[in-house]
N, C-alpha and C positions, 0 to 999 in steps of 0.2 A: 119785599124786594131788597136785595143789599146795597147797600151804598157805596160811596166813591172810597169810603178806607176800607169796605171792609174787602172791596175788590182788587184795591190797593195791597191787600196784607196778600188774598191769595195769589196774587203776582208777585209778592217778594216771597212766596213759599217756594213756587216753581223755581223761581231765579236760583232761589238757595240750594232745590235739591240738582238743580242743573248744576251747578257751581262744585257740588262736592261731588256728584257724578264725575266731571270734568277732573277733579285731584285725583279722586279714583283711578280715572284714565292714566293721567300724568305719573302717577306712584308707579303704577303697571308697565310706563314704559320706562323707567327711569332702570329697570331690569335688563332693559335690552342689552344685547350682544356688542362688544367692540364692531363690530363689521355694521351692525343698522346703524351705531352711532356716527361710524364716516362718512356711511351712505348718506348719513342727516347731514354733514357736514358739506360733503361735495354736492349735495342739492340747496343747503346755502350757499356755497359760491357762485352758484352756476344762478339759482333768483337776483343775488349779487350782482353776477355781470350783465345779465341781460337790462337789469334798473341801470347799470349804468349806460351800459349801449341805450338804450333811448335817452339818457340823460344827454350824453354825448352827441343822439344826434338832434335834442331837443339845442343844443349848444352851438353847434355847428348853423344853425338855421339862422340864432341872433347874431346880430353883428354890436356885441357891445363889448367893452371892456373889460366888465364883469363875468359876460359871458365865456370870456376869452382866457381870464383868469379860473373859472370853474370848470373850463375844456381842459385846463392844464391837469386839476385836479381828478378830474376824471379819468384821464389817461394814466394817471400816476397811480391812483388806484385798480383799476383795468390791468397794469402791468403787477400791480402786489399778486392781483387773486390768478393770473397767468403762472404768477412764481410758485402763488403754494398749489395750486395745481399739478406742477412740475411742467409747463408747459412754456419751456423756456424761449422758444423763438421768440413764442406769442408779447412774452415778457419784454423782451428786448423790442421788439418794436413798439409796444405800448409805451416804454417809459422813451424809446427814441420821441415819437412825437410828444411826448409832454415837453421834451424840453424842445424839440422844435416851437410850441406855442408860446412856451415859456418864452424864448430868445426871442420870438415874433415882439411877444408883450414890452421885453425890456429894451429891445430896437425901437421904437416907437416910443416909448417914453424917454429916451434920450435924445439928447441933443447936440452932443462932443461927438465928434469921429473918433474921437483917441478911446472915449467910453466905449464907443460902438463895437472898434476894432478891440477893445480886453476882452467885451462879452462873446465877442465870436472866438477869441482863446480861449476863455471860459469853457465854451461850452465843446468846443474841439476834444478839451483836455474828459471832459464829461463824458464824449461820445468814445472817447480812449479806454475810460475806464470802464463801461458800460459794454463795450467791443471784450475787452480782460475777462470782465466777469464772464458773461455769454459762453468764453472759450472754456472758463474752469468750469462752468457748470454743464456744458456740452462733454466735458471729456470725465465728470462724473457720473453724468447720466451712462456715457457708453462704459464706465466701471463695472457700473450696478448694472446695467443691461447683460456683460461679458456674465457675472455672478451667477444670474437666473439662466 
């Protein structure tokens, strides 16, 4: 009857030929086409956002200040993977509410009016610049649209 290593060793055979199996694979797709390689890529964004959508509304449910700071983060990222998507609305309203919780966060942690009222300049001047971009990258989009 074989023992505990020798069953030991035939589990590290398998593991090993699964393992090189698996490079095998990996080498084989590493061949693949530009186009499977975007495909790979827009189905990581898209695993991307939906971790974040739950993250988000795993966030929205605490009510802490930690939570409220990693809501921020969340939406800030949600609006990146909108961007390289090219899914510009999406974008801009994602990074509009990051900095809407942002503001939430940094109204609450003050205690000046004079503070309160710059971060609302702050963030005005933020939503100004955020409104700019939107318009350059909407009348890019209809460039490249006119093109095709």
């Amino acid at each position: 009857e074989p023992g505990f290593e020798e069953e030991l060793k035939e589990g590290q055979t398998e593991d090993i030929s699964i393992v090189l199996e698996q490079e095998l694979d990996e080498g084989e797709s590493h061949i693949e086409t530009t186009n499977e390689s975007q495909t790979g890529q827009e189905d990581d964004l898209n695993v991307a956002n939906d971790i974040l959508l739950i993250a988000r509304d795993i966030y929205l449910e605490l009510d802490t200040n930690e939570a409220k700071v990693s809501l921020g983060e969340v939406h800030m990222k949600l609006g990146d993977i909108s961007l390289e998507q090219e899914n510009f609305d999406q974008a801009v309203m994602d990074y509009r509410e990051a900095v809407k919780v942002k503001l939430a966060l940094a109204l609450s942690a003050s205690t000046e009016e004079s503070q309160n009222d710059q971060a609302i300049e702050h963030v005005e001047q933020a939503m100004k610049v955020l409104n700019k971009c939107k318009k350059k990258l909407q009348e890019k989009l209809a460039s490249v649209q006119e093109t095709y």
